[in-house]
C-alpha positions as CSV (number, residue, x, y, z in Angstrom):
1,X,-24.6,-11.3,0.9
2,X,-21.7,-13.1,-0.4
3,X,-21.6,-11.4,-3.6
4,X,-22.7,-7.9,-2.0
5,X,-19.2,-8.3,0.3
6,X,-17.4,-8.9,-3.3
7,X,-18.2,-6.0,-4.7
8,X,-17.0,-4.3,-1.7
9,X,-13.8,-6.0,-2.0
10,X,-13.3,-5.3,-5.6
11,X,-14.1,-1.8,-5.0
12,X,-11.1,-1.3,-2.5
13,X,-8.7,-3.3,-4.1
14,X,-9.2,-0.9,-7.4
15,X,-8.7,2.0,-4.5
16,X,-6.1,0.1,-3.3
17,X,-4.2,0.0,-6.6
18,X,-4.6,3.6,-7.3
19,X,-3.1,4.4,-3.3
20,X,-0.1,2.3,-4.1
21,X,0.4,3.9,-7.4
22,X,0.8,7.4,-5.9
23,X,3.0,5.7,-3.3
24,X,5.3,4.1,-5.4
25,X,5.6,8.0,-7.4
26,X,5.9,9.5,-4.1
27,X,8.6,7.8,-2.8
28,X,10.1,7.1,-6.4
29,X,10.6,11.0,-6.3
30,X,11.2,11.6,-2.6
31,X,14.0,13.8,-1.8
32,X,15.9,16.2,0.7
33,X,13.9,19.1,-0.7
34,X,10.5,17.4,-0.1
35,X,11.3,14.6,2.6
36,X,8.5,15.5,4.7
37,X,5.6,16.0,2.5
38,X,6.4,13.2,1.2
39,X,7.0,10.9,4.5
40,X,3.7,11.8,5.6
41,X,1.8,11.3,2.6
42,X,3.0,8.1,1.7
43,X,2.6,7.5,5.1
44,X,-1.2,8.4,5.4
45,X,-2.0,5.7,2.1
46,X,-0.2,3.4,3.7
47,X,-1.9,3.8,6.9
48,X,-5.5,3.8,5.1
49,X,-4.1,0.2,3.6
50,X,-3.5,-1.3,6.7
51,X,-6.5,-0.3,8.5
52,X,-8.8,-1.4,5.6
53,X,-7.2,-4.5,4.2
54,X,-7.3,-6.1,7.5
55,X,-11.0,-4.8,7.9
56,X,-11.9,-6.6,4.1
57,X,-10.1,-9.9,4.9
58,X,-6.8,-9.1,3.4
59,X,-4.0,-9.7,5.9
60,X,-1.1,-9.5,3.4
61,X,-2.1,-6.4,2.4
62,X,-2.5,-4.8,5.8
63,X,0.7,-6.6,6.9
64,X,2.9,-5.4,3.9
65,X,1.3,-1.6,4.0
66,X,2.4,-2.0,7.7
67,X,6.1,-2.9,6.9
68,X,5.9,0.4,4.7
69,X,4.7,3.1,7.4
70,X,7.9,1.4,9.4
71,X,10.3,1.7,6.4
72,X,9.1,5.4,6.2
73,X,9.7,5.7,10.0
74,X,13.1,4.5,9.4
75,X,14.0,7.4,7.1
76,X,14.4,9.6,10.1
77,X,16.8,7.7,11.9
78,X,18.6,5.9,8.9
79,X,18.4,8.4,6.2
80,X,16.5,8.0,3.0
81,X,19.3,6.2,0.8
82,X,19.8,3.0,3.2
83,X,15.8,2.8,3.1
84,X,15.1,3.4,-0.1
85,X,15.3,0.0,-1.6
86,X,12.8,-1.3,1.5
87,X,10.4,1.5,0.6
88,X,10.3,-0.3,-3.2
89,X,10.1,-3.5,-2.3
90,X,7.0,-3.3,0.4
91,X,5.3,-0.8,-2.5
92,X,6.0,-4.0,-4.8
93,X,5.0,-6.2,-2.7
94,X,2.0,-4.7,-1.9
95,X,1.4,-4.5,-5.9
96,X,1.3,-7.7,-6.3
97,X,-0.8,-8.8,-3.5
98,X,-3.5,-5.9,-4.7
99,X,-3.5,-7.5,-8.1
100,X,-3.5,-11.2,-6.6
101,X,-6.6,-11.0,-4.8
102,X,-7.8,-8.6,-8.1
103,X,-7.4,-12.0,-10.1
104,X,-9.3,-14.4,-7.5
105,X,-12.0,-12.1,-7.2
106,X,-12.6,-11.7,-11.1
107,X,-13.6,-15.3,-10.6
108,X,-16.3,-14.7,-9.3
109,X,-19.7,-13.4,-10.6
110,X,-21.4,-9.9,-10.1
């Protein structure tokens, strides 16, 4: 069961990875012109991160992907340039806690 639960893990931390990628180019490029689409889809990854890392035994990663859906909130009150360097740091953060547990769980067997 163990090792069944594993696999699972691995497989949404590789999802995991590729969500945080298109995060991190979605709000690399976010702009005026496309501030919204943009809000709500980096919003919607970050969402599906929080529900599922929590749900897979990764606080950190549900924590952190937290922190970002309120960093993109923020852009609405307090403007995209005074949040932008949050929005980088949580999509780093949450980069390096992806590839973290990536690395503990290539320890084990399949």
């Amino acid at each position: 069961m163990d090792e069944e639960f594993d696999e699972l893990k691995r497989e949404f931390l590789a999802e995991a990875e590729v969500k945080i990628n298109e995060i991190g180019q979605v709000t690399g490029e976010i702009s005026e012109s496309n501030l919204t689409a943009s809000i709500d889809r980096a919003a919607y990854l970050a969402h599906q991160l929080k529900g599922a890392g929590g749900s897979y035994g990764f606080q950190k990663i549900s924590t952190e992907a937290a922190s970002l859906e309120k960093a993109l909130e923020r852009i609405a009150t307090e403007g995209l340039d005074s949040t932008r360097g949050a929005l980088k740091s949580c999509v780093d953060t949450l980069s390096s806690e992806v590839a973290l547990r990536m690395k503990e769980l290539s320890g084990s067997t399949v």
